[in-house]
PLY file of the C-alpha trace (Angstrom):
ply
format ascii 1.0
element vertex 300
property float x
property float y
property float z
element edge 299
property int vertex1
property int vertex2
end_header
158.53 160.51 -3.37
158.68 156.81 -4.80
155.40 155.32 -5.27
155.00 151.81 -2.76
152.98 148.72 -4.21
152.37 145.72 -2.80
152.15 142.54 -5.07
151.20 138.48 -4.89
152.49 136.14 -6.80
155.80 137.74 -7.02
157.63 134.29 -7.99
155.34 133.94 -11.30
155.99 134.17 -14.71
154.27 137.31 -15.10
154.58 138.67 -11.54
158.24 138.57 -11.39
158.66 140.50 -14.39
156.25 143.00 -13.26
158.29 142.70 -9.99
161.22 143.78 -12.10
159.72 146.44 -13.81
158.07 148.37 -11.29
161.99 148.16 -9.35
163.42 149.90 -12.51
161.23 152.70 -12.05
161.87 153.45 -9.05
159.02 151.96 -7.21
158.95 150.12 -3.72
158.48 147.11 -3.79
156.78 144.81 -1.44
155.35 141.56 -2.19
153.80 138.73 0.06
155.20 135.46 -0.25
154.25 131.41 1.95
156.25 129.06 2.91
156.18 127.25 -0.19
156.82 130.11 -2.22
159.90 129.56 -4.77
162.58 130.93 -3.53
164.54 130.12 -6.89
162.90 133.26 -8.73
163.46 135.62 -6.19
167.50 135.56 -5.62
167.53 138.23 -7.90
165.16 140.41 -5.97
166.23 140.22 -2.58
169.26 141.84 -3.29
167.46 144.96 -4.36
167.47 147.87 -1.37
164.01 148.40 -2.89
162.36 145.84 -2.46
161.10 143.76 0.60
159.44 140.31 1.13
156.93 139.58 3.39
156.10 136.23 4.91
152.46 135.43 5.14
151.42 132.52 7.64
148.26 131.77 5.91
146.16 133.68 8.65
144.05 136.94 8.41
145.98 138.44 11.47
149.27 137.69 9.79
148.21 139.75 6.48
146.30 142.30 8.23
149.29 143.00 10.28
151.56 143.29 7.33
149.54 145.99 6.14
149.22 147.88 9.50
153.11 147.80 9.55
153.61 149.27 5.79
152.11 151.94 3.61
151.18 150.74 0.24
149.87 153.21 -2.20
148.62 150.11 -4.29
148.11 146.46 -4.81
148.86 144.10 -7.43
147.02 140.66 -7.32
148.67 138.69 -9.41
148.83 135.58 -7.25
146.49 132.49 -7.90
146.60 128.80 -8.63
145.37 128.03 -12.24
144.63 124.25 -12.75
142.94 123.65 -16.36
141.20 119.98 -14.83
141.06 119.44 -10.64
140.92 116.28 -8.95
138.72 116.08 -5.10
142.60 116.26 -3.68
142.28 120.16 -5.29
139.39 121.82 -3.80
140.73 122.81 -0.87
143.76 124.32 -2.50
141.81 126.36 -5.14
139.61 127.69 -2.47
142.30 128.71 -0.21
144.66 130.14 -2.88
142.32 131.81 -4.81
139.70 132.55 -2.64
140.39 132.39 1.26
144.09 134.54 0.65
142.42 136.89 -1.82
139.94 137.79 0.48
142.24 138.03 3.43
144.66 140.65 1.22
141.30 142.43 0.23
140.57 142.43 4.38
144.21 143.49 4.54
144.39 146.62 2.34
141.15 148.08 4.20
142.61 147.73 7.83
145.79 149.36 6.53
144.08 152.05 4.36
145.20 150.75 1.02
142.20 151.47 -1.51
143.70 150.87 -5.03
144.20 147.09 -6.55
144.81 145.61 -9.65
142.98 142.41 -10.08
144.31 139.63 -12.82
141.70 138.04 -14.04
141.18 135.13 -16.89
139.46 134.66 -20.17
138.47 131.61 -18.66
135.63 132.87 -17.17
134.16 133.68 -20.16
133.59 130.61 -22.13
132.43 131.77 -25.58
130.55 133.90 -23.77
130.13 137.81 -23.08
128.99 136.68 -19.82
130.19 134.64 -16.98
130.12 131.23 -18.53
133.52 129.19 -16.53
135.93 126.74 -18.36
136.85 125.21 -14.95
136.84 125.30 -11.54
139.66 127.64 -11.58
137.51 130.45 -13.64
134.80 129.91 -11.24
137.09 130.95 -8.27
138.26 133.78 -10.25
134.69 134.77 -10.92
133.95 134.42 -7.13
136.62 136.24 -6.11
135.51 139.36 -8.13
132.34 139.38 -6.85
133.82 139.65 -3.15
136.42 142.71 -4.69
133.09 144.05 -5.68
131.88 144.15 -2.42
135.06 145.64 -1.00
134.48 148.48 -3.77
130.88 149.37 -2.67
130.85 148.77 0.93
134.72 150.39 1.69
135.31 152.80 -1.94
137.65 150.47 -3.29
139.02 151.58 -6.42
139.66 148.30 -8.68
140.67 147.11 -12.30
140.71 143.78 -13.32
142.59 142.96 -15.66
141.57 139.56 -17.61
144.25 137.58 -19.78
144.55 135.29 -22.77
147.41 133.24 -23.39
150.99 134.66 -22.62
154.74 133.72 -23.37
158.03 134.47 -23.10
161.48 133.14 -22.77
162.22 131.82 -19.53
158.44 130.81 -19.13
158.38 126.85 -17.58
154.54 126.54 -17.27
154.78 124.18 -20.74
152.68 126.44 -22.67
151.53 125.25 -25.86
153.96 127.41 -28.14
156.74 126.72 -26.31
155.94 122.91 -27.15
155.65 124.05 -30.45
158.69 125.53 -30.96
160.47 122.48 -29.50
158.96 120.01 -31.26
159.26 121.88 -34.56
162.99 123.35 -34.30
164.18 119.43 -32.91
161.99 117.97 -35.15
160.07 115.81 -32.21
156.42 114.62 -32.35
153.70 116.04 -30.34
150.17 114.79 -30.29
147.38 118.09 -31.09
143.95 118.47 -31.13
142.50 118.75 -34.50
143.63 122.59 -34.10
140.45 124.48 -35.26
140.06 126.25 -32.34
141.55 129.88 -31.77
144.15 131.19 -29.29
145.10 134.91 -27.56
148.56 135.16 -27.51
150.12 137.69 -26.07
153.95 138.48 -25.18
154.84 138.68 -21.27
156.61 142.15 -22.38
153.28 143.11 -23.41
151.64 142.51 -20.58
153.67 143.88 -18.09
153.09 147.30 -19.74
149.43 146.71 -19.52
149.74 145.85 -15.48
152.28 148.82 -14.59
150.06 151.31 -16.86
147.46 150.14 -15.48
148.60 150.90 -11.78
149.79 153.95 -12.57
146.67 155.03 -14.26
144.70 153.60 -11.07
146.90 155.37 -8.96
146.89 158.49 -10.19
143.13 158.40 -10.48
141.33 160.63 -7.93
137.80 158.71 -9.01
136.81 155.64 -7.66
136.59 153.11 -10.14
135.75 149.91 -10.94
136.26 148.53 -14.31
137.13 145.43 -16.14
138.95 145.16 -19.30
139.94 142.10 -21.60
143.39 142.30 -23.06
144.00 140.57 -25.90
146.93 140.14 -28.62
147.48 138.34 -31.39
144.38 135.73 -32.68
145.02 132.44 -35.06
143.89 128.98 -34.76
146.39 126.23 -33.36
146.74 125.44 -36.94
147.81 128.95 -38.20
150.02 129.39 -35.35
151.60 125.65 -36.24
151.50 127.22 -40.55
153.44 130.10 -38.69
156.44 128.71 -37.06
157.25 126.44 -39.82
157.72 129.45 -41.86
159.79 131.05 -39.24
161.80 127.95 -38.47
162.11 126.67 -42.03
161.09 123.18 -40.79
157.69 120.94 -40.96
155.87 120.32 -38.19
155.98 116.31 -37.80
153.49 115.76 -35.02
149.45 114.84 -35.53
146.71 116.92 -35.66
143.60 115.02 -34.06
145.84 113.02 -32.44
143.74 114.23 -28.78
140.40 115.15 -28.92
139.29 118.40 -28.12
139.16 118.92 -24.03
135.33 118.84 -23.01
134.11 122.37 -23.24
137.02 123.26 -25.16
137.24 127.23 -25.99
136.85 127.50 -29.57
136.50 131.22 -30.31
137.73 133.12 -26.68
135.71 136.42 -25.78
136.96 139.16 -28.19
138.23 142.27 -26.40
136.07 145.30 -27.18
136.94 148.29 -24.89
140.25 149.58 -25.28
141.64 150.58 -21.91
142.66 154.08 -21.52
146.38 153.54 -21.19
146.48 151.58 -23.92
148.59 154.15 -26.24
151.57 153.98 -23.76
151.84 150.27 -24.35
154.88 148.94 -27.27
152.75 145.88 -28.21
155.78 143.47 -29.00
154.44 141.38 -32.47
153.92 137.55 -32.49
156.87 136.88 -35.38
159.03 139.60 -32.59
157.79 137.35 -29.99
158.76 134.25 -31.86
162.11 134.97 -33.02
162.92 136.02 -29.07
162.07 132.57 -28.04
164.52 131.56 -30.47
167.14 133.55 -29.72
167.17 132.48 -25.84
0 1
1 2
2 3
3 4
4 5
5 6
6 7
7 8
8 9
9 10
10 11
11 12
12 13
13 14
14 15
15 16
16 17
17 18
18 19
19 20
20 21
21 22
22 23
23 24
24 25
25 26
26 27
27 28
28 29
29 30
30 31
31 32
32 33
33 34
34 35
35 36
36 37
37 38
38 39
39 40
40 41
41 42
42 43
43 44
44 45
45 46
46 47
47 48
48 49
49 50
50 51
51 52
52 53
53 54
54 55
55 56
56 57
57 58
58 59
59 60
60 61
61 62
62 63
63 64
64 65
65 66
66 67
67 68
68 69
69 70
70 71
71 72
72 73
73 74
74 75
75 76
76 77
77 78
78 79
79 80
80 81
81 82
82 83
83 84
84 85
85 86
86 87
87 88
88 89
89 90
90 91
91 92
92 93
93 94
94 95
95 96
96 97
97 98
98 99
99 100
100 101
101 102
102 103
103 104
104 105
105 106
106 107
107 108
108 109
109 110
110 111
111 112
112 113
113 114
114 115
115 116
116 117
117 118
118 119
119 120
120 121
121 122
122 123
123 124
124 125
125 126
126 127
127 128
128 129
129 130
130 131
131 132
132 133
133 134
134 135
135 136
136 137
137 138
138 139
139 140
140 141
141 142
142 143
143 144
144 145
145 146
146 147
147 148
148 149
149 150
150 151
151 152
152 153
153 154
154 155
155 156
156 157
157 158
158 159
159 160
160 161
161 162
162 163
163 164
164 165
165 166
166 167
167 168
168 169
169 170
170 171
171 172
172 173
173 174
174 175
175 176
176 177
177 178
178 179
179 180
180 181
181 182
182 183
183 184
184 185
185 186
186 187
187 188
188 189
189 190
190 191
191 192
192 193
193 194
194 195
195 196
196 197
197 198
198 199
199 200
200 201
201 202
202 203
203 204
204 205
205 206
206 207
207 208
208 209
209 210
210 211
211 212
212 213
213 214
214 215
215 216
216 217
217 218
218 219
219 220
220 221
221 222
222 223
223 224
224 225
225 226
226 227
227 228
228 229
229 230
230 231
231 232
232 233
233 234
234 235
235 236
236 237
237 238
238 239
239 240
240 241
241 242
242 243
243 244
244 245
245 246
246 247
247 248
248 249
249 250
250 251
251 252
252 253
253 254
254 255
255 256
256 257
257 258
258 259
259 260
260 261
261 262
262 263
263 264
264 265
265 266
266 267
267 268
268 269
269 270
270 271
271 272
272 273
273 274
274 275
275 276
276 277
277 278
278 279
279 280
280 281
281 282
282 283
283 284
284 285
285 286
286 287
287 288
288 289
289 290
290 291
291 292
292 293
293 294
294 295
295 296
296 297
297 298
298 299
């Protein structure tokens, strides 16, 4: 019998690979989607007889009743809205994104007797720190949030992973990531303005990731313990400099933009958390190398 998950964020980077992924083995797929959801990404998925969209009005009653009218063996949250600064105008927008909607799916899942979730977190809430030390207002949300899936795990037996990333890429990724700008600036020879580049970055291959996600679920899911757990999963590490020293080997061409011409960002994450428990699935993942990485940026 095919396994049934239920994911957010299905139109993101990340999410619509998974999305992809999970279809190609054979999984059901349902995933919530608003109004202003872009419809763009999911063409491709709506034609599959396996998987099925779900409007969400922004209401509790309209998620819990999508879960009273499906089974879902598990739940993906992969849905959020990251913004690295916020202006007043994004309060309200942060709270209800990743707050108010990940509380109603949590509220959700227990009224339709869905007990498994995997939670994407953010090395953002870590701020060279061990403990919960927030970059932004964004982390802080994310850090909220957890403490309400915590809850939810001792109050209804909620079996839960979070999941907390670094940086990731990819080809086709349009979020203007800082080694895509890299690439391009380098391979058409443009400037671009830096920091003065000391500081070190996670990076880690969207390929990558999705194997950590789906091994994850299916690790969760087959998993007759309840857990809770959080685990930081990390890839490559190399200052912005290094990375900059790398791609102009790769590319056989100089970087011409300016280091220090930004400063830093206030609070700027010089040395991210480093990733010390190895999560048990970890051996079925084919970690994807940065030079592989690179080169497939290239070749798209």
């Amino acid at each position: 019998m095919s396994k049934v998950a239920l994911l957010t964020g299905i139109s993101g980077f990340i999410g619509n690979g998974l999305a992809k992924r999970l279809l190609d083995a054979n999984w059901n797929v349902h995933a919530i989607i608003r109004e202003e959801t872009s419809k763009e990404s999911l063409r491709d998925l709506e034609s599959k007889s396996n998987c099925t969209l779900h409007m969400h009005d922004g209401s509790t009653e309209s998620m819990v009743r999508i879960h009273l009218e499906n089974h879902f063996d598990i739940v993906f949250h992969l849905a959020s809205l990251y913004l690295a600064d916020h202006k007043s105008s994004d309060v309200s927008g942060l709270i209800r994104s990743n707050i108010e909607f990940s509380t109603q799916l949590l509220q959700g899942m227990y009224e339709g007797g869905c007990k498994k979730i995997i939670n994407i977190g953010s090395y953002n809430q870590h701020n060279n720190s061990k403990k919960f030390n927030p970059f932004n207002l964004y982390a802080s949300t994310k850090e909220a949030f957890q403490d309400i899936l915590y809850f939810y795990h001792l109050e209804y037996d909620f079996s839960c992973l979070t999941l907390k990333l670094f940086d990731t890429y990819g080809p086709g990724d349009t979020r203007g990531k800082l080694i895509n700008l890299l690439v391009e600036s380098i391979r058409y020879q443009s400037h671009l303005e830096l920091s003065p580049g000391d500081q070190i970055i996670d990076l880690s291959h969207v390929t990558n990731i999705i194997d950590h996600i789906s091994n994850a679920g299916t690790y969760l899911n087959e998993n007759e313990k309840t857990l809770w757990d959080k685990y930081l999963i990390s890839g490559e590490r190399l200052t912005i400099k290094e990375l900059v020293a790398r791609l102009e080997i790769i590319l056989d061409k100089n970087f011409l933009g300016q280091f220090g011409g930004r400063p830093y960002r206030n609070r700027e994450i010089m040395k991210p958390i480093e990733a010390r428990k190895i999560p048990p699935w970890s051996s079925k993942v084919k970690n994807l190398s940065l030079d592989e990485g690179i080169q497939e940026l290239l070749d798209k």
